[in-house]
Every structure is written in structure tokens, then in C-alpha cells.
C-alpha positions in Angstrom: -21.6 8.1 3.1 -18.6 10.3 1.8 -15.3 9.2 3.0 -13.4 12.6 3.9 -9.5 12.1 3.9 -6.7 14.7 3.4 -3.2 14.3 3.5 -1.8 17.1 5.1 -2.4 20.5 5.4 -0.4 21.2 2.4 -2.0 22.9 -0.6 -2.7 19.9 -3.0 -2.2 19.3 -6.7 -4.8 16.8 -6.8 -8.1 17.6 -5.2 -11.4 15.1 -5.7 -14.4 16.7 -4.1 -17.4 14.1 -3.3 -16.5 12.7 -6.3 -18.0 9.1 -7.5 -18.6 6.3 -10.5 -21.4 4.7 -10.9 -22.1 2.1 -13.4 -26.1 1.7 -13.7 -26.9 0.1 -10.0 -23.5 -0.7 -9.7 -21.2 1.6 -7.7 -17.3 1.7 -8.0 -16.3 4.7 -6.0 -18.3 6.1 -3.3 -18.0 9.9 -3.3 -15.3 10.4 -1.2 -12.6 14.0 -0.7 -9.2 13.1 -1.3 -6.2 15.7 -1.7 -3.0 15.1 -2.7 0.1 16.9 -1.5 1.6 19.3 -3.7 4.9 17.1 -4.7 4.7 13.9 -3.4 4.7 10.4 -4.6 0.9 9.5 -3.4 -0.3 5.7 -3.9 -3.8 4.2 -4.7 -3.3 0.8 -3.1 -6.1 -1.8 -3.4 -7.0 -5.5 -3.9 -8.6 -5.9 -7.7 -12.0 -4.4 -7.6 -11.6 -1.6 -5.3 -12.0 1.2 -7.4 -8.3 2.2 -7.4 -7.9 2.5 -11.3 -11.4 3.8 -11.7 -10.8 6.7 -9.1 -7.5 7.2 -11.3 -9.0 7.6 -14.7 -11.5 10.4 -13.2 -8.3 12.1 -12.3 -7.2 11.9 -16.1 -10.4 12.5 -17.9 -10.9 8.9 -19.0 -13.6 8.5 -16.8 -16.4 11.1 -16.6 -17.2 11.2 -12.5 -20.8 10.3 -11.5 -20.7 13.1 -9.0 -18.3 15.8 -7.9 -15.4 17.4 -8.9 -11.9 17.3 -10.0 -9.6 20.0 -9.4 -5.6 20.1 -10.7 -4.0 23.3 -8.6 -6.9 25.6 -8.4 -8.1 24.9 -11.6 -11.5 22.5 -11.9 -10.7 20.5 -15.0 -14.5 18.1 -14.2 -15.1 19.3 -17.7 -12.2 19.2 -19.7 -11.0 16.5 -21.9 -7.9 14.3 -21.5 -6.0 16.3 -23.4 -6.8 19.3 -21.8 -5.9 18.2 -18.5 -1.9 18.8 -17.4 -1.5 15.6 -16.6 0.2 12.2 -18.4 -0.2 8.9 -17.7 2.2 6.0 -17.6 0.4 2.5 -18.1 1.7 -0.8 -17.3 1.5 -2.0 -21.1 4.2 1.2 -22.1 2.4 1.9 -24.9 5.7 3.1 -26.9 5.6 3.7 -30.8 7.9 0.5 -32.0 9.1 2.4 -35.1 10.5 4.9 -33.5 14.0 5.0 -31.7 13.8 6.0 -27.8 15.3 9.8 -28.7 12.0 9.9 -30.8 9.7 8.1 -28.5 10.5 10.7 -25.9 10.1 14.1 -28.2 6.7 12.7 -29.7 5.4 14.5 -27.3 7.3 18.0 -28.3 6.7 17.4 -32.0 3.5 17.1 -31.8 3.0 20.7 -30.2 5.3 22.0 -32.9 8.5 22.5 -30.5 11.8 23.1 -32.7 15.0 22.3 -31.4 14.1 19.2 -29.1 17.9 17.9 -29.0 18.2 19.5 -25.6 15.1 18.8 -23.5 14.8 14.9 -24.7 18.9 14.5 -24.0 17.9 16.1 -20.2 15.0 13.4 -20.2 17.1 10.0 -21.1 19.6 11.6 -18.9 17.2 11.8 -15.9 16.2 8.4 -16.6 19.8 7.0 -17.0 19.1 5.9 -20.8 21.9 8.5 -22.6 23.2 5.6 -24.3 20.5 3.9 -25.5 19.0 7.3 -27.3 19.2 5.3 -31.3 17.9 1.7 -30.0 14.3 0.6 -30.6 11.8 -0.1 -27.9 12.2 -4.2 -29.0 16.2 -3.7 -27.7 15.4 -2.7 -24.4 14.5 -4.3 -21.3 11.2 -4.0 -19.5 12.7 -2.1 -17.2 14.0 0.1 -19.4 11.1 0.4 -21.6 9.4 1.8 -18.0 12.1 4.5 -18.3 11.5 5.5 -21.3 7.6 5.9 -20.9 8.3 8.2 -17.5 10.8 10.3 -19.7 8.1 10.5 -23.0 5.0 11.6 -20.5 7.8 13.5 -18.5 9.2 15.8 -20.9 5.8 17.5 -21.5 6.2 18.8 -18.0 2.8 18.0 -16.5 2.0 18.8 -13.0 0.6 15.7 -12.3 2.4 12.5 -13.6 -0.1 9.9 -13.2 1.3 5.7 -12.9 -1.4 3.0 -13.8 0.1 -0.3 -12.2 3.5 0.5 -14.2 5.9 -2.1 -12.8 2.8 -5.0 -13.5 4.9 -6.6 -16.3 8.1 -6.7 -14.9 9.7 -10.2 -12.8 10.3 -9.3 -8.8 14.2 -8.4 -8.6 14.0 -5.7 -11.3 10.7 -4.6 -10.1 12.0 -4.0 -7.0 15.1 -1.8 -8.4 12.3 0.4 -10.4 10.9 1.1 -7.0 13.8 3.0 -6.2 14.6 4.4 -9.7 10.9 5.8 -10.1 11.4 7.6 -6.2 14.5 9.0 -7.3 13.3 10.5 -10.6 10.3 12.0 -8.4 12.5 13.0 -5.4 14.3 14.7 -8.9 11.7 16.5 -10.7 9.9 17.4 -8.0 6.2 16.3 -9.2 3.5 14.6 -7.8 3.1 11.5 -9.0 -0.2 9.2 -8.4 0.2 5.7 -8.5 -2.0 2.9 -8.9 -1.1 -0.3 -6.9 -2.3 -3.5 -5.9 1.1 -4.6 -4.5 1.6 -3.7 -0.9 5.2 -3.4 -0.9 5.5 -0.9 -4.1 3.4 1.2 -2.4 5.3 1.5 0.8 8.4 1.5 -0.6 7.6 4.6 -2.8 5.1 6.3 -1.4 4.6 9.6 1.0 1.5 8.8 1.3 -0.9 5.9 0.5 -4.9 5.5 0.4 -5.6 2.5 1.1 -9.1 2.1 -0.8 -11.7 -0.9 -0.1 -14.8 -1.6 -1.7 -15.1 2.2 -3.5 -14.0 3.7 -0.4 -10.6 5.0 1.1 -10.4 2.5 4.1 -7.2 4.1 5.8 -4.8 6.7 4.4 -1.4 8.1 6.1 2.1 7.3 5.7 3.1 3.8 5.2 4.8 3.2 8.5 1.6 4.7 9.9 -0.9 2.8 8.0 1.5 -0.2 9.0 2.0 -0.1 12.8 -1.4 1.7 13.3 -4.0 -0.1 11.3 -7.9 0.9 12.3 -9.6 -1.3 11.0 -9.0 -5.0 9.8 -9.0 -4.9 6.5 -6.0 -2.4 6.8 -3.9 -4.8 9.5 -4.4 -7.9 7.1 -3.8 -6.2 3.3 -1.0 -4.4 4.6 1.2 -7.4 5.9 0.1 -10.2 8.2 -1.8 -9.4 11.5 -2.0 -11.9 14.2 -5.7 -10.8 15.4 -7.0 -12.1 19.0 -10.7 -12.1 20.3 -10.5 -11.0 24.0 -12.2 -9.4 25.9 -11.5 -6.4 28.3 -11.3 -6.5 32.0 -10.8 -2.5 32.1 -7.8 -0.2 32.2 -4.7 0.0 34.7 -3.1 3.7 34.0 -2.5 3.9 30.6 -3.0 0.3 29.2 -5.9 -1.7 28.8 -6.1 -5.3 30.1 -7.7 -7.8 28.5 -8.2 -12.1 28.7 -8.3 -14.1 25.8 -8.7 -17.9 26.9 -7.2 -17.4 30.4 -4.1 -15.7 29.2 -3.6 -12.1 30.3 -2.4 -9.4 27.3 -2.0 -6.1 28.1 -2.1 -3.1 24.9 -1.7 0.7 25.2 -5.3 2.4 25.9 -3.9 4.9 23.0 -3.6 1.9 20.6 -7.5 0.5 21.6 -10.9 1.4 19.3 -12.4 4.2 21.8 -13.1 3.3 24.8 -13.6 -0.7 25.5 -15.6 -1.6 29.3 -15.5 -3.9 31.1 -16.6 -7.1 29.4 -16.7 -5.4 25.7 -15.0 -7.4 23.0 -11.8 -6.2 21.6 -9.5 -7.8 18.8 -5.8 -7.3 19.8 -3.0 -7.4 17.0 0.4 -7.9 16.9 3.0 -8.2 13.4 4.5 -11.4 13.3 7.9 -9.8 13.2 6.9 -8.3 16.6 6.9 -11.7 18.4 9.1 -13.7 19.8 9.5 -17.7 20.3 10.9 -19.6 23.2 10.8 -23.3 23.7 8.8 -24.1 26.9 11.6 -25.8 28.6 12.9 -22.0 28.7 9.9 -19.8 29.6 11.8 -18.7 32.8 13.9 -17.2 30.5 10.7 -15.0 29.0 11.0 -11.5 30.5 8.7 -10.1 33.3 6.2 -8.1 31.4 5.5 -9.3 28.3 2.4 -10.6 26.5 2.6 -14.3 26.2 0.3 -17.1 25.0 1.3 -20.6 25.0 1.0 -23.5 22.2 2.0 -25.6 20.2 4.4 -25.4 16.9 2.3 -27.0 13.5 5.1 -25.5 10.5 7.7 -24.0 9.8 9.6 -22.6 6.9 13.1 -21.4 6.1 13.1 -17.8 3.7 16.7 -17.6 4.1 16.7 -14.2 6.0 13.9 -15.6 8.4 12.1 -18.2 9.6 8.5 -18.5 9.6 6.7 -20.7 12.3 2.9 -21.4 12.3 1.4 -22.0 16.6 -1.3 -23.3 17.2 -3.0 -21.4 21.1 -6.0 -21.7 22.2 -6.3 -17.4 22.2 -5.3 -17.6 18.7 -4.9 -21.0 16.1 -2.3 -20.1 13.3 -0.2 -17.7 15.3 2.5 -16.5 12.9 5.7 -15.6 14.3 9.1 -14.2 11.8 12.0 -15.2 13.5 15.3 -13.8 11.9 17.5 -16.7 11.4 20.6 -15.3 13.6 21.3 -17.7 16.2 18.6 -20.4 15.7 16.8 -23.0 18.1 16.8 -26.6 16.7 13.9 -27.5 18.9 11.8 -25.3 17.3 10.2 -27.4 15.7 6.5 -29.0 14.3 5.4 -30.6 17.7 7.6 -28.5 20.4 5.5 -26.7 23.3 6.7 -23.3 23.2 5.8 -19.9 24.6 4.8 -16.6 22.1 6.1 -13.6 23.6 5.7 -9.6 22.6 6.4 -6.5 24.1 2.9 -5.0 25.2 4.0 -1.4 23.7 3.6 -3.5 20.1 -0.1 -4.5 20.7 -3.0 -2.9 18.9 -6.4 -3.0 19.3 -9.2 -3.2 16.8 -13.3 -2.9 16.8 -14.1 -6.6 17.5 -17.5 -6.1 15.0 -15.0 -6.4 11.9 -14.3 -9.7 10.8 -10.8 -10.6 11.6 -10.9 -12.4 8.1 -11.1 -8.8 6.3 -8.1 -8.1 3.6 -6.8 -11.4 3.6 -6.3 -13.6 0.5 -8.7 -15.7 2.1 -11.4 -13.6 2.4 -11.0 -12.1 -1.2 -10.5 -15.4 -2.7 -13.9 -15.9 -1.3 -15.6 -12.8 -2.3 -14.0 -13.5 -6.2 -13.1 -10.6 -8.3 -15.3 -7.3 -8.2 -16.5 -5.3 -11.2 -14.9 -2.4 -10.2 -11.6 -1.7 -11.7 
């Protein structure tokens, strides 16, 4: 079944028409239509094995597609070799020439076409990427971070329309990869290119991004903008990869105006009929969904205190832990066994704790529904764990 998805109505610089891998009997991308927005940051995001990379390299030329085409602009470039295609591609390993200095690591690139007078397009490039100083230094002087910079400026300065980013911030620790988040949006918000990145990290992508594809098993499972893709997951896969989902099995007792009510061992929960899977009767199953950071956590002693209106479910606290900026708790309900609930640590209850009876609390307006024939297991680390790496890449 071909997966059609596209971005916007924008013309795109990246357009794959039905396009798919195969491997013998082995399929790693279904043929699916994906455009890309004419200068925007667009992210691949997958777990490993989902066919992010693989759908990637048919957009360089490093993979010949099984079916369909590839088309940069208006040109089709199915045919044409790498080098051929105006595209470059960062990878996560750097790949820079340790013999040369960083001015000549960037104007490889321009040598090797037989440009004279380089001085002035590769000081623009280390400017753009904030390495000026560090034009003499060898790649071995440099950080990781840096060494990122100075790949982005070498495939960069060639001026492709398409700057394509293979897991680039892989190698480098949390803090700094975090700060290359924002330097690699800035040099895009800059240049004014699309860029294509490969991701398996959830954050990266969101924090980047314009727009993400969220790609499962060879197929695009969801793809919009991140606070989209966040707060209005359809399917399950998408509310557990992208965050944590608290999902409850309920089922409907029909609609009241523009919410649907539903039970879910005896407790009442109420989500907007927008929100739902198309339409849910009387008696059908539903999954409802709400973010952890959405919830809130009262002792029982204080459920008077819970206002009129909100969705509640009662239980029991099994752990908790302290993040510094939050706190985490772990419920156990009968709707719902491992409720997760992200408390910021502002004015904090000391009787929250393992054992306390409390009441869970959210604001029905920050319910969602889901198809209740997905397995609420979908996209978690559990579920993958289970399935064990794919083949696909």
C-alpha cells in the first residue's frame, strides 16, 4: 500500500514518487510519496530499522530505488549518479581529510572543480559556521562539535540545493549535542536550504525540524509539525516514540455535544469528539491518551480540592523520582497500571509518596483518542526491545 504524505502545499525541493527498496524478499521502504518543502529543515525520524537512512541514500544516489522516482526541483535525477545529484551529505563519522587544515578541508570541494581564488567563499563558510579562527588548525585540534561545523561548511560551500544530514550529532555527548541543535537551525534559518535529516532521537528532530516524518516499519507512520505530531498523535506508535503516552482501554457510552464520554473501570473520562478515531458507538472500544506533563496529582485527603470537570482516575503511588526540574511519579489505577504523571518541582507535596492514595487529574481538552485495534505497546522501548533490531537501515 503506498503511503501518500506531503508537507504543504509548497513547491518541494525533494519529491519521492512511489518510491521503494527492496532487498531480495526483504522490503525496507514501502513505496510511499513524500515532498519536501522548498527550504525547510525536514526530519526522517525512526527507531533503527525503519528505513529512515535507506529512504535517505535513494535521495542521494547511494541507493538505487526498487521502484519510483526521485525528483530534486523539477529535475528527475532516478538515474543520475551521486555526483550528479545537487546534493551533499553530512555523515555522522565527518569524514574530514586529517592532513589538511579546516581552510582546506572546506575548499576541497572548490579545488576540485578547478575554482581559483577560494580565499573568499571558504572565509564566508567558517564565518557562517563561527570557525574564523580556527581556519590553520587540523581536524585532530578541534572538538566534535566543531569538526560537525566544519563538515556543514565543506558540503555547504558547493552550494547544493539539497544539504542532506545522516544522524550527524550521533557521536557527540548530550550538552553539546543539544547546542548543535540550535547552531545547525540557525545556519539553515541562514542559508536558506533545505536540509534533510536523519534521526533516531526524538528530541533532535523536534527541536530542529519544520517538519518531521515519522517513518515505521518502511512506511511514513505520521508526518506534520512537531507540536502536531506531539499533541495529535494517530496512531500509537506515534503517541509512544514521540514522548510518553499514558494510553487507557475504555469504552464509549456515546457523545454529549461536542465530547465523547467514555468508562474505563467505573471511572468516567470525557475527550473532545474532534480528538477521537472517526466515529466510536456506543459500546466500541476506544484508547484515550493523555502526556504525562498534562496531568496532575493530588493526595486523596485533598480531592475536594480537584476541580469540577476534570478527568480523574484514582490509585495508588508505586515510584517516584527526582530530575531536578520535575518529578516523575509511577500510579498504579485500575483504568490504567503505571500511570505516569511529570510534576514540576515548584511547590512540592511531601506526601507524595510510594504508598499514598491519591487522585490523577487532567483537563478533558488534553485527552486524545486512538483506534483501540493498535496495541498500546506500539513505539515503546519495550515493544522494540522485543521485536530486536530490523534489517533495514
Amino acid at each position: 500500500m503506498r503511503t501518500s504524505t506531503d508537507a504543504t502545499g509548497r513547491g518541494g525541493d525533494v519529491r519521492l514518487t512511489g518510491i521503494s527498496r527492496t532487498y531480495g524478499s526483504f522490503t525496507a521502504v514501502h513505496p510511499l510519496d513524500l515532498t519536501v518543502p522548498q527550504g525547510s529543515f525536514f526530519a526522517l525520524l525512526g527507531a533503527s530499522g525503519c528505513g529512515k537512512t535507506t529512504t535517505l541514500r535513494m535521495i542521494a544516489g547511494l541507493e538505487e530505488p526498487s521502484t519510483g522516482t526521485v525528483h530534486l526541483g523539477d529535475q528527475d535525477v532516478t538515474a543520475l549518479p551521486p555526483y550528479k545529484r545537487p546534493v551533499n551529505t553530512v555523515f555522522q563519522s565527518y569524514a574530514l581529510f586529517p592532513h589538511l587544515d579546516i581552510f582546506e578541508n572546506v575548499a576541497f570541494g572548490l579545488r576540485r572543480r578547478g575554482v581559483r581564488g577560494v580565499k573568499k567563499q571558504v572565509d564566508e563558510m567558517l564565518g557562517l559556521v563561527q570557525l574564523g579562527e580556527q581556519a590553520r588548525k587540523k581536524p585532530h585540534q578541534l572538538s566534535g562539535g566543531q569538526q560537525q561545523r566544519v563538515a556543514v561548511a565543506r558540503a555547504l560551500i558547493n552550494h547544493p540545493r539539497v544539504l542532506l544530514l545522516d544522524e550527524p550529532l550521533g557521536a557527540l555527548d548530550l550538552k553539546l549535542r543539544r547546542r548543535m541543535q540550535l547552531e545547525l537551525k540557525r545556519i539553515q534559518t541562514e542559508v536558506g536550504i533545505t536540509f534533510v535529516h536523519v534521526t533516531h532521537d526524538q528530541e533532535e528532530a523536534m527541536t530542529m525540524a519544520d517538519t518531521v516524518a515519522v517513518m515505521n516499519g518502511g512506511r511514513v507512520e505520521q508526518l506534520g509539525a512537531p507540536a502536531d505530531l506531539y499533541e495529535n498523535p494517530r496512531t500509537t506508535f506515534v503517541a509512544n516514540f514521540l514522548g510518553t503516552s499514558n494510553l487507557i482501554a475504555a469504552e464509549a457510552e456515546g457523545g454529549s455535544g461536542d465530547d465523547v464520554v467514555a468508562r474505563a473501570a467505573g471511572d468516567r473520562l470525557v475527550l473532545p469528539a474532534a480528538r477521537c478515531p472517526a466515529p466510536v458507538g456506543r459500546g466500541g472500544t476506544v484508547l484515550i491518551g493523555v502526556r504525562p506533563e498534562k496531568a496532575g496529582i493530588t493526595h486523596a485527603d485533598d480531592a475536594d480540592s480537584v476541580p469540577e470537570g476534570r478527568n480523574r482516575l484514582r490509585g495508588r503511588i508505586t515510584g517516584t523520582s527526582f530530575i531536578g526540574v520535575s518529578t516523575q511519579y509511577l500510579v498504579d489505577c485500575a483504568a490504567c497500571p503505571g500511570f505516569e504523571v511529570y510534576v514540576q518541582n515548584i511547590d512540592r507535596d511531601t506526601r507524595l509518596v510510594p504508598g499514598a492514595e491519591v487522585v490523577l487529574h487532567w483537563d478533558p481538552a488534553h485527552t486524545f483518542g486512538l483506534d483501540a485495534a493498535q496495541s498500546p505497546l506500539a513505539g515503546t522501548a519495550e515493544a522494540r526491545d522485543a521485536a530486536g533490531d530490523g534489517a533495514a537501515r
